[in-house]
N, C-alpha and C positions, 0 to 999 in steps of 0.2 A: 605457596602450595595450597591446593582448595581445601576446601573447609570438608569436602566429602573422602579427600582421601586422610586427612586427618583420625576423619571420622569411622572408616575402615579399619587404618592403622590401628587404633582403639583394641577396637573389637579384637582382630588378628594375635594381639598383644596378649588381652583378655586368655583369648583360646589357646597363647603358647603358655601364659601361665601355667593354665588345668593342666596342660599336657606337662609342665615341668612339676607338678605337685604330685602329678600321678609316676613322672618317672624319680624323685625323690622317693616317694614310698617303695617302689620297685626296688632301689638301691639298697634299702632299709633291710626290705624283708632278704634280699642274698646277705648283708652284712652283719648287719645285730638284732632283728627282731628275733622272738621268743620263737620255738617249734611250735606253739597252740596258736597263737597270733593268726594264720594262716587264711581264717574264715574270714575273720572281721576285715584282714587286709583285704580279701579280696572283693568285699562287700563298697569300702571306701575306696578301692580302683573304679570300681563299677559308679560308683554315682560320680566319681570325678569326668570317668570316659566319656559318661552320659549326659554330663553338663557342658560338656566342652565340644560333643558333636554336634548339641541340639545349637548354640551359640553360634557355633560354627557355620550350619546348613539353612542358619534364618535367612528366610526370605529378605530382610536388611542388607545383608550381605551379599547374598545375590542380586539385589539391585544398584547396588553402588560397584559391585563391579562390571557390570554389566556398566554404567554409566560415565567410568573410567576407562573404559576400556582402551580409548581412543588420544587420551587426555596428554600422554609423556612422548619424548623421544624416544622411539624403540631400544636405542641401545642403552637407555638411562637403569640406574638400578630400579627406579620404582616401578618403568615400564615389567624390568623384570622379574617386581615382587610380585606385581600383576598378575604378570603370566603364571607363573608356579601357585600362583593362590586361585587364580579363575581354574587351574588345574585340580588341582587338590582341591577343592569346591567341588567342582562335577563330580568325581569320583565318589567324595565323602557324600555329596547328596543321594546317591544310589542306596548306600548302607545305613538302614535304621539305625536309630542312637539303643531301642533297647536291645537290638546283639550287640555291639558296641558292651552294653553293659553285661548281657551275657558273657560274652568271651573273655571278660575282665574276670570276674568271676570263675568259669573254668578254667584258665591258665594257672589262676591263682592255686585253684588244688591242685591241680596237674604238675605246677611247680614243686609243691610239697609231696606227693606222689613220686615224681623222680629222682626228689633225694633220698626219700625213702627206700625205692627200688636201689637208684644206683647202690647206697649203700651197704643192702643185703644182698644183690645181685643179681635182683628176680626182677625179670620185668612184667612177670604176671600184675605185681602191684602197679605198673604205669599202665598197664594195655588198654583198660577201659576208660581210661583220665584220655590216653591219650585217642582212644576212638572217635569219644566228645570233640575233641580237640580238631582231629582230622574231619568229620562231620559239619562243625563251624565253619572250616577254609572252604568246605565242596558249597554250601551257603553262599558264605561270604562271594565267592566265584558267580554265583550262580544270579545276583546280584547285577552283572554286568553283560554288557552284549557278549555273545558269542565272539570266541576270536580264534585264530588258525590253532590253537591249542590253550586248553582251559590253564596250563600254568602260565601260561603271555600275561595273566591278568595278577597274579600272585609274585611274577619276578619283577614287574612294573613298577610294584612298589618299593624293591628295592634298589633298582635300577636301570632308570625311567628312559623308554622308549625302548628296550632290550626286549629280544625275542627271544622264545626258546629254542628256533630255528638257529638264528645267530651264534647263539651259546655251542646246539652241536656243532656248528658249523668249525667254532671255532678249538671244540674239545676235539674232534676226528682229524683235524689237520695236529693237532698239539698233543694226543696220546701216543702215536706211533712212533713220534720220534722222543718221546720221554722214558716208553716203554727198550726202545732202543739203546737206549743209553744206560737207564738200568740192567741190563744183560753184558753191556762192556762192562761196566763196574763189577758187575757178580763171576765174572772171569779174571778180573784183576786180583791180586793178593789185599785182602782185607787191611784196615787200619786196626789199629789197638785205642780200646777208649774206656778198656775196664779202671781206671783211675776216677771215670765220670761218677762212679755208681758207686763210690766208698763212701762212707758217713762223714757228711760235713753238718759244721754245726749250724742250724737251721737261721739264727738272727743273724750271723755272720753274714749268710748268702744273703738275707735281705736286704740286710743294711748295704752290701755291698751293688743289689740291684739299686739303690736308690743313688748311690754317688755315681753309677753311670747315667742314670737319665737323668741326674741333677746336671751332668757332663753335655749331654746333648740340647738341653734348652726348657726341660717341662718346669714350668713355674711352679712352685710350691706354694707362693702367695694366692695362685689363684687352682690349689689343687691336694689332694693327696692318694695315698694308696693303704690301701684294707683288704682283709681276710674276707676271701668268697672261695665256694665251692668250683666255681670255673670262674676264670679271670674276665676282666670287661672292664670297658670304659664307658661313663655315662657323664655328658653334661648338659648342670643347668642354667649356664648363663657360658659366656665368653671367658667369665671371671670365675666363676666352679666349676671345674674338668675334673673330674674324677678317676681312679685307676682302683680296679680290684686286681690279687695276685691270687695265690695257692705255693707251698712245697710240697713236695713229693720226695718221700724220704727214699726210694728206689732209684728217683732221678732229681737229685738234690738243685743241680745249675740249670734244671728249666727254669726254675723263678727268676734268673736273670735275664731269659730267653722272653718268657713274659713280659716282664716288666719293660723289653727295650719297646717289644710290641704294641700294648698300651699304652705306653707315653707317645707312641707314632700315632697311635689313635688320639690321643689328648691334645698333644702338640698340633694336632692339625686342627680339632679346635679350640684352641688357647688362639690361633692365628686367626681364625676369621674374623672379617670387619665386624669391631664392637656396631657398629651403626644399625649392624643385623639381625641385633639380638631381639626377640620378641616379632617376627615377622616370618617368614614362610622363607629366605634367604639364608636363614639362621641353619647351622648344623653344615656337613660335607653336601656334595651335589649328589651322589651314591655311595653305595656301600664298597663296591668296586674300589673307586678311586680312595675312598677309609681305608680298602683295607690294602691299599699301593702301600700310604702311608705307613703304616706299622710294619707291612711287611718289608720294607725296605730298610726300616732302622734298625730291626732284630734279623737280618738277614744280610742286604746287602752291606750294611755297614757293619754288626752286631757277632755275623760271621764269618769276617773278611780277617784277611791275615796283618792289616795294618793297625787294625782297630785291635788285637789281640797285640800286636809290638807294642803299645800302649800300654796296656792293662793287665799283659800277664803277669809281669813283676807284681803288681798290685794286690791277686791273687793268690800268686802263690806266697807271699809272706802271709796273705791271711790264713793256709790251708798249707803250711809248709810241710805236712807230713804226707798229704794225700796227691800232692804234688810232685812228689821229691822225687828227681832224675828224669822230671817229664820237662821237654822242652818247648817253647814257642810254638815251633809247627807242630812239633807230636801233639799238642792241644785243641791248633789250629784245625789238625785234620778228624782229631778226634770227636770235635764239635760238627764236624761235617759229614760223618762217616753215612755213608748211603746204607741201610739195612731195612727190606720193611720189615715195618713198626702198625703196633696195634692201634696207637692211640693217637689223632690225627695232629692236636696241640701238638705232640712232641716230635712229629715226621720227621723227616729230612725234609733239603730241597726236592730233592729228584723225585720222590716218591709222594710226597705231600698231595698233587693236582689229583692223584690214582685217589685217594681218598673221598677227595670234593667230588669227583667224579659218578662213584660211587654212590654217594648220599645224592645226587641230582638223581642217579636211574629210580632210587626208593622212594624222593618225593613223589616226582609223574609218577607212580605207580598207585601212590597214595590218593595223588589228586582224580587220578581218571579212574582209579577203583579196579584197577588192573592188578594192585595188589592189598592183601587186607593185614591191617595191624597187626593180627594175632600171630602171621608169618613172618614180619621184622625179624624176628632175632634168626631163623632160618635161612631168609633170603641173605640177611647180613654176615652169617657165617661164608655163605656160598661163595656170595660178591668178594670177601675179604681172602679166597681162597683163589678167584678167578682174577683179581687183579694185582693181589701182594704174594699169594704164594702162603701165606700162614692162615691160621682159623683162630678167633680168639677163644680164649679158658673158659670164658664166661659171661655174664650179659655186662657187668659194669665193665668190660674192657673191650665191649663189642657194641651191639647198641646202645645202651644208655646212657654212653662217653659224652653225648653234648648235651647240654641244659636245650639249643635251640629249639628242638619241637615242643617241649612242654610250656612255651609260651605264645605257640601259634606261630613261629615265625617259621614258615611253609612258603620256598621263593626264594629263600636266603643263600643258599651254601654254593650255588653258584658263584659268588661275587668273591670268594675267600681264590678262586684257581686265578678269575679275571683281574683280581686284584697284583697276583703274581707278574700275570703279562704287565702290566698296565707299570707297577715297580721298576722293570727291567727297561722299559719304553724310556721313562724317565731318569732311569740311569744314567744311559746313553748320552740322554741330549745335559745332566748337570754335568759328566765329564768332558763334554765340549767345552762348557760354558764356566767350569771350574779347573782348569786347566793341572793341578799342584792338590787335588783333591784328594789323592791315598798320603801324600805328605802330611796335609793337615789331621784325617783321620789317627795315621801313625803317631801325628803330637799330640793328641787328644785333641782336638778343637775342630767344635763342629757349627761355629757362627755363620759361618758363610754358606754352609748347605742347608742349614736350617733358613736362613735370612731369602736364598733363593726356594723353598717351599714355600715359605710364607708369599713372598710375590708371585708366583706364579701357581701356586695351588691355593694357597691356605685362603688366602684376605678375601677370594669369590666368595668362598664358603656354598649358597644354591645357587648361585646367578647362572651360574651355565651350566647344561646340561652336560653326564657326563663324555660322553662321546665327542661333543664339542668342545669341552675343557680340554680332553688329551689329544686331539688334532691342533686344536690352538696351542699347548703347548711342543706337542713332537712331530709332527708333523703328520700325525697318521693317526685313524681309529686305532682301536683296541687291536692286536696284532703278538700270536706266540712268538715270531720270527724271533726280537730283539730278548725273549726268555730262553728260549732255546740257545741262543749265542752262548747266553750270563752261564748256565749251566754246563751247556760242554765244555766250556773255556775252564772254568775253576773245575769242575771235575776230572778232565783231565790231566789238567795241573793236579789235581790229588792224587788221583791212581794212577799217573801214567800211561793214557790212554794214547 
């Protein structure tokens, strides 16, 4: 191997450092740092951001890869560290390093602003953090050529080559018949799931979330899970994968809802090739296909009725009063039960995309200036009226449910619906290919659907783009079809549709 991609390599490595020291503090401050903490964190984000763009966008860099460009076999992995890093170069070299360190710094309050808000329940206290906020992205945007719409440039980043075109494209075919569905449901006789919301005791549910994903495959040796105001997974190496939870003493067994989630996220990278780490391959390919992963272990597997023939004995000896006279599938359906819901974490299937949906009309609105902060909580009562049918009580149960804006991640929330399609895609094609797959779930044992993630999703980790990853594996781009299936099929089965 030349002496010049070595010498890249270096660098690259260098700058995933920065970047894992600045998301190490990131971690910190959601898990254990002090409430006053908050300036100085966001002082040492800002000079990490700043050291690790300027590193990044040197002219050194740009000539080495410029001078490799030609060097590997296209299908080689280094041809396509290449690629993803001469990519991620261009882009990075558009954005000064001191917004870089700006926006490091406003997030930082903005973060502390939102716990604040969420809190009390005022979003008066986020509107102006988050004005800044929204002001940085119209920036940050502005930074880049013109494109068929100025969010093309903000969803790119989180899921590369996706257009905002595509996304309606793919929410107008995928809302009417989701909308459809919840209507048969709302004529059918309700399920009963007031057992969910009795008082369980809170380490119980934890501990018990952790023997299920100790069940599913997430390494403990190279991971754990911690108390955060909203849950998340961050890692900093192949070998530290991290998982934050929450309980909610209203809705006691989200945390195990959580917890299957974020180990789908961790699991996925606990699997990528260790060879990747420190290099622009390192991490999932998008957030999309991240969030297949997770949604598929807390969902398809997490709230399937096989994986519940496993575990509900399990449960119910741990909660045999809150249990008592409730069976299997009264659990099953209970956990399933279609109703909209305020809070997006805790949705259903059916109604969850109405959500994402949602939050994609209030970015663009944000981003093209079509609608202004100070109206958020207005526009968001109205949207939660026009798509679920309810209005929330109040701002912490209506806008300021997600941590996501207050760290600038504007382009984001699309990829949580696409992630749904893209789950259901891969369902499909692993119960071809796992012929005895509800069997095994039913016995607890989940090696071999884990073992076929890791070969066919995990071990890429960036190497392929993601649109090209799920046509290589399913045979098709991104596509509601094969979601739509998963949904009428098991809903029907529950309501007798």
């Amino acid at each position: 191997m030349s002496r010049k991609f070595e010498q890249l390599k270096e660098i690259l490595g260098e700058v995933s450092d920065l970047g894992t020291a600045a998301s190490l503090l990131g971690w910190d401050q959601n898990v254990s740092m002090p409430p006053a903490g908050g300036e100085a964190r966001g002082q040492q984000l800002a000079t990490l951001g700043k050291i690790a763009q300027e590193k990044f966008i040197s002219d050194e860099v740009g000539m080495l890869l410029e001078d490799l460009k030609n060097e590997f076999d296209p299908s080689s992995d280094e041809a396509d560290m290449l690629r993803v890093a001469a990519r991620n170069y261009a882009k990075a070299k558009r954005v000064p390093s001191e917004f870089i360190a700006e926006q490091a710094i406003v997030t930082t309050k903005a973060f502390d602003a939102w716990v604040e808000a969420k809190g009390k329940s005022d979003f008066s206290i986020f509107q102006p953090y988050l004005e800044k906020v929204v002001e940085l992205v119209q920036r940050y945007v502005s930074f880049f050529p013109p494109a068929d719409h100025p969010y093309d440039t903000l969803l790119d980043d989180y899921e590369p080559g996706m257009k905002t075109s595509e996304v309606h494209e793919i929410f107008n075919a995928l809302r009417p018949k989701q909308v459809n569905l919840i209507k048969q449901i709302s004529s059918a006789k309700q399920v009963k799931d007031n057992f969910l919301h009795k008082k369980y005791n809170e380490k119980k549910v934890w501990d018990f979330s952790e023997t299920i994903i100790t069940r599913f495959g997430y390494d403990w040796n190279r991971g754990r899970q911690d108390k955060a105001p909203h849950p998340f997974e961050t890692a900093f190496s192949v070998n530290d994968v991290r998982i934050t939870n929450r309980f909610e003493k209203d809705n006691p067994l989200a945390t195990l809802f959580s917890a299957m989630h974020e180990s789908g996220h961790a699991m996925y990278e606990q699997g990528i090739n260790p060879a990747f780490d420190r290099t622009p391959l390192s991490g999932g390919t998008s957030l999309a296909v991240h969030e297949s992963q997770s949604r598929m272990w807390e969902n398809l597997v997490g709230r399937s009725l096989p994986f519940w023939e496993h575990f509900f004995p399990q449960i119910k000896k741990l909660f045999p009063s809150q249990l008592d006279g409730v069976s299997v599938k009264s659990f099953y359906k209970a956990i399933n039960k279609v109703e909209p819901s305020l809070i997006r974490v805790n949705a259903d299937e059916a109604t969850y995309n109405l959500h994402i949906m949602l939050r994609l009309e209030l970015e663009i609105g944000m981003v093209d200036g079509s609608m202004k902060v100070k109206d958020l909580p207005e526009i968001w009562n109205t949207k939660m009226r026009e798509y679920l049918g309810i209005t929330p009580p109040n701002d912490a149960q209506g806008v300021l449910q997600d941590v996501h804006w207050s760290g600038g991640s504007i382009g984001y929330f699309s990829t949580y619906a696409l992630g749904n399609l893209v789950s259901a895609q891969l369902w499909e094609k692993i119960n071809k290919d796992i012929k005895n797959l509800d069997d095994q779930i039913r016995a607890g044992k989940f090696d071999e659907l884990l073992h076929w993630l890791h070969e066919k999703i995990h071990i890429y980790g960036h190497k392929y783009d993601p649109q090209v990853l799920v046509q290589k594996v399913t045979g098709s781009k991104i596509d509601p079809a094969a979601y739509v299936r998963y949904l009428t099929k098991k809903y029907s089965e529950i309501y007798g549709l």
